[in-house]
N, C-alpha and C positions, 0 to 999 in steps of 0.2 A: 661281287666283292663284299657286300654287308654281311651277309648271309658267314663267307670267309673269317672276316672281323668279328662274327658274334664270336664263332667257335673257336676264334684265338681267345676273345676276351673270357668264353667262357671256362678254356683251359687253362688260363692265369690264374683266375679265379679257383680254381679248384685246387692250384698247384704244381699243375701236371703240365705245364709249360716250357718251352724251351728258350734256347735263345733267340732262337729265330722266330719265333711268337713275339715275341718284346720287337724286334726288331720290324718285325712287318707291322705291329701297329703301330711304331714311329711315324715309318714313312705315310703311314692311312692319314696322322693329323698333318703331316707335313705338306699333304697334297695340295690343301685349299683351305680357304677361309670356312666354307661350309660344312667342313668334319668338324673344325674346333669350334664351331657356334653349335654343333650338334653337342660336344660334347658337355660346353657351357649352358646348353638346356636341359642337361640332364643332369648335373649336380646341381641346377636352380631346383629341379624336380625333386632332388635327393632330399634336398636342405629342407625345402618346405614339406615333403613328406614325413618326415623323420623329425624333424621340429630343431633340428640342429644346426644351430645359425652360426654359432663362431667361428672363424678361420681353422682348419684343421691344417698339424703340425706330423711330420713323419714320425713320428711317437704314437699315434693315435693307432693303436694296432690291432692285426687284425681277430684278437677273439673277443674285444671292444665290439667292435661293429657286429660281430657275431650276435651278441646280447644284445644290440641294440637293435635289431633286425627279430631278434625271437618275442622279444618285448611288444613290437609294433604286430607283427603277424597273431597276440591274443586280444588283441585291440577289440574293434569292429568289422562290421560285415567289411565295410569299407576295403580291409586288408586284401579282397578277393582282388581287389583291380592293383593294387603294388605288388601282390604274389604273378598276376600274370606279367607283370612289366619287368621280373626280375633279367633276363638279357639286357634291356637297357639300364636299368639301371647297375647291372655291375660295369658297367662303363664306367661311368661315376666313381664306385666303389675300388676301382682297381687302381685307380693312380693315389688314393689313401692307403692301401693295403701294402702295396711294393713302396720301396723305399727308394726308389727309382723314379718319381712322379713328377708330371711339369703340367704344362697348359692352366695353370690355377688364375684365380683373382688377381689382378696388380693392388697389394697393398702393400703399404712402406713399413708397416710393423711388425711381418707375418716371414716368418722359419720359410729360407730359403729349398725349394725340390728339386731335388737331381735327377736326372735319367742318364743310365747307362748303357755306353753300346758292348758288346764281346761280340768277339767272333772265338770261333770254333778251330777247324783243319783247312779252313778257305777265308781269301779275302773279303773283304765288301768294303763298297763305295756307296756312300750315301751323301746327299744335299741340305748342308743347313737354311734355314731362313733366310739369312743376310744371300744367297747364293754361292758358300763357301763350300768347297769339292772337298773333300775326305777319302783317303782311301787307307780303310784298317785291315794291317798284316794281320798275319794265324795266331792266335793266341794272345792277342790284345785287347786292351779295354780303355775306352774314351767316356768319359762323364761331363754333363754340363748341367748348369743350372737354367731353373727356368725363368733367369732374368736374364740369359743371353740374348743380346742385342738389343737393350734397350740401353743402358749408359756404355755398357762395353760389352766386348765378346771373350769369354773366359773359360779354356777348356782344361782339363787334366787327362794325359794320356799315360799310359803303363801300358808298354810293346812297343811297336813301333806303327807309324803310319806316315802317308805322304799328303802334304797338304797345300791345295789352291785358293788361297785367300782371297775374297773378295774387297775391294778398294773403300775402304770408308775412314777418311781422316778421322771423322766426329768418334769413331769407335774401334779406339785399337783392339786384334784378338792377338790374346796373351794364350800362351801352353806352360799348363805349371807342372813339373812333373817334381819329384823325391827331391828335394838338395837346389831347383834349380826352375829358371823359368825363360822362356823364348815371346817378345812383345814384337808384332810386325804391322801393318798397315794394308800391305795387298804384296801377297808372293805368292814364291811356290820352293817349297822346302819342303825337307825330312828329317826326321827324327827318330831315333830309335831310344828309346829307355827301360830295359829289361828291368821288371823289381827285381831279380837275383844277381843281376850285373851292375859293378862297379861304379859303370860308364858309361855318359851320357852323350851321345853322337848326334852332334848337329849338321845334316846337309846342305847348302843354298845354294837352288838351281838359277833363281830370277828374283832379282829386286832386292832389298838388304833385310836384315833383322838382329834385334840386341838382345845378345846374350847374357842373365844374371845370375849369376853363382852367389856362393856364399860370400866372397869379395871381390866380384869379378862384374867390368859391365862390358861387353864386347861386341863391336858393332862390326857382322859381317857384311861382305860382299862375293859376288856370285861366282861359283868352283870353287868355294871355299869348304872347308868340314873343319867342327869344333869338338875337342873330346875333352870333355871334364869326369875329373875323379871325385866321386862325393865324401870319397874316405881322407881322401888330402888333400882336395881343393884346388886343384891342378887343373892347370887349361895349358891345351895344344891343338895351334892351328895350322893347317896345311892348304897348299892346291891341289885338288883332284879333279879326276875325269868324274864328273856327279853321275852319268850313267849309269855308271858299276852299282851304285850305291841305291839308284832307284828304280831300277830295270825289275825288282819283283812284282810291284802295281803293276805289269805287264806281263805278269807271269811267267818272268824270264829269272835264272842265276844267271850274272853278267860277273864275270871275273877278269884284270887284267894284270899278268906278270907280278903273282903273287903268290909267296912261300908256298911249294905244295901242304908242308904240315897245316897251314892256316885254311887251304881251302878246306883239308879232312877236319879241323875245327868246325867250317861253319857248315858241312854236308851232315856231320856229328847231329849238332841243332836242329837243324831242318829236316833229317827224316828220320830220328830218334832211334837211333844205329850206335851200336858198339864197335870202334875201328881202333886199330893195332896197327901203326905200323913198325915193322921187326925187324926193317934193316938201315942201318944209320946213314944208310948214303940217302934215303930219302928224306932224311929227318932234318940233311944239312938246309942253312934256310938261302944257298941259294942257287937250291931248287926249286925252280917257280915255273907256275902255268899259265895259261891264258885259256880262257873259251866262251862260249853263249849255252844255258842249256836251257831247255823248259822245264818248268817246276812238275809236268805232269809224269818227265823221266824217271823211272826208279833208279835206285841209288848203283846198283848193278851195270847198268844202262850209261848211265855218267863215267863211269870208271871206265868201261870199255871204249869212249870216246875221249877220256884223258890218254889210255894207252897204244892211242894211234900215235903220240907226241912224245910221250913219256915209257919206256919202258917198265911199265909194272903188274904185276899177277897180283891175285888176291886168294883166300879161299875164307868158307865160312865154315867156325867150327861154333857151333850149339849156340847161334846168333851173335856171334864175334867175327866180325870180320879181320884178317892177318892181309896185313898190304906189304908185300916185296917185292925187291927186283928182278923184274923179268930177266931170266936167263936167254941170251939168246942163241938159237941150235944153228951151229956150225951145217954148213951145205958140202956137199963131197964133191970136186970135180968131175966132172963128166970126162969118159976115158974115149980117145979118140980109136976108131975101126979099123 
């Protein structure tokens, strides 16, 4: 595993990093007390090598350190044994260089560090400190500081993700997203908040949580869902079946008795498909489906299981898909002998 950890750190460091490098050495400090005392040994290392004692600020960038590092290397012989220690010490170096950076000193005067999660084409579920479950949808991105959980717990998400809160009175966790923010104590809810979308959709599966808008303070209760507009400040609450709405952390689409247009809406979203449908009797909205699918289904695959239910043909022409109504062929009676 260390050996793994160099060559994430040392592909950060170069650039050539991905998401899932960031991501896998979150969880390396989140394992134990003894990665982040490693890594608080190693920017003790940095600091007194380098002679750089002040608190370093996400400004401190990285062709800074560059020069400060070229400068030390025409030093003295000394420099031979910080040139072989460069693996560890860009440990150190790398949570200055990303803007992205946590694990630092607790001091009360010193620029707050954020690290950020994204996912990619797949979920992930990772473990906060406090023992808070996380689970972030495709194309989402979570940020926290690295004063999470010490007076509070404070996160910003953009996507959507499903969240199991862990119980601490002393330290509410808030989710601040565009226009609006979600303050709970120990649940388990979802949220969806697209930056390109409107609308901000609050799930609650167990336990309550308050809603704040631009003038809105709204305290839910469980099968409940809250959709605020950020453009006019509008709140609308409903009962639902919360299933439907959290069934993808399980890598399910769970739909029930809803507009067929709106599922071709959100099949549209999820597997970045162009669809047409060309005949208005499908378009009427109440024409509605119901089904279960797994996310690993192609979008082809789906359709041919909605048209066990629903009569409809499809065809592809130059990556547009045309959805009509299935015609269906008349049978000839059989002539008796």
């Amino acid at each position: 595993m260390e050996n793994r950890i160099n060559h994430i750190i040392a592909r950060v460091l170069s650039g050539e990093s991905s998401s899932d490098d960031i991501l896998s050495l979150s969880e390396w400090l989140n394992e134990n007390e003894k990665n982040r005392d490693e890594f608080r040994r190693l920017k003790n290392y940095w600091d007194a090598d380098v002679a750089f004692k002040h608190s370093v600020a996400p400004a401190f960038s990285a062709d800074k350190l560059q020069q400060k590092i070229n400068v030390q290397r025409r030093q003295t012989d000394r420099r031979q044994l910080w040139r072989n220690a460069i693996p560890l010490i860009a440990a150190a170096c790398l949570l200055f260089i990303l803007s992205t950076a946590f694990f630092l000193y607790n001091t009360n005067d010193r620029t707050s560090e954020y690290y950020t999660l994204l996912t990619g084409e797949h979920t992930s579920n990772f473990t906060m400190e406090d023992g808070t479950v996380i689970t972030l949808n495709k194309n989402s991105r979570l940020s926290y500081s690295d004063k999470y959980g010490k007076s509070s717990r404070d996160v910003k998400l953009e996507g959507e993700a499903y969240f199991e809160v862990a119980k601490d009175s002393g330290k509410p966790f808030q989710v601040e997203m565009n226009g609006a923010s979600i303050t709970v104590l120990g649940t388990h809810f979802n949220i969806k908040a697209d930056a390109e979308s409107d609308d901000i959709t609050a799930t609650l599966v167990e336990g309550s949580i308050r809603f704040e808008g631009a003038k809105q303070n709204i305290v839910m209760t469980p099968n409940q869902q809250l959709t605020f507009s950020r453009s006019t400040n509008k709140v609308d609450v409903k009962e639902i079946d919360t299933d439907t709405f959290t069934a993808w952390k399980d890598g399910l689409l769970k739909y029930k008795s809803i507009p067929f247009t709106k599922l071709i809406e959100n099949l549209k979203d999820i597997y970045q498909v162009e669809i047409q449908i060309d005949d208005e009797r499908l378009a009427d909205p109440s024409v509605t489906v119901s089904g279960t699918f797994g996310q690993e289904q192609s979008f082809e695959q789906i359709l041919k299981v909605i048209s066990y239910s629903l009569p409809v043909q499809w065809t592809n022409n130059n990556g547009v898909y045309h959805i009509q109504y299935a015609t269906l062929k008349k049978t000839m009676p059989m002539r008796e002998r």
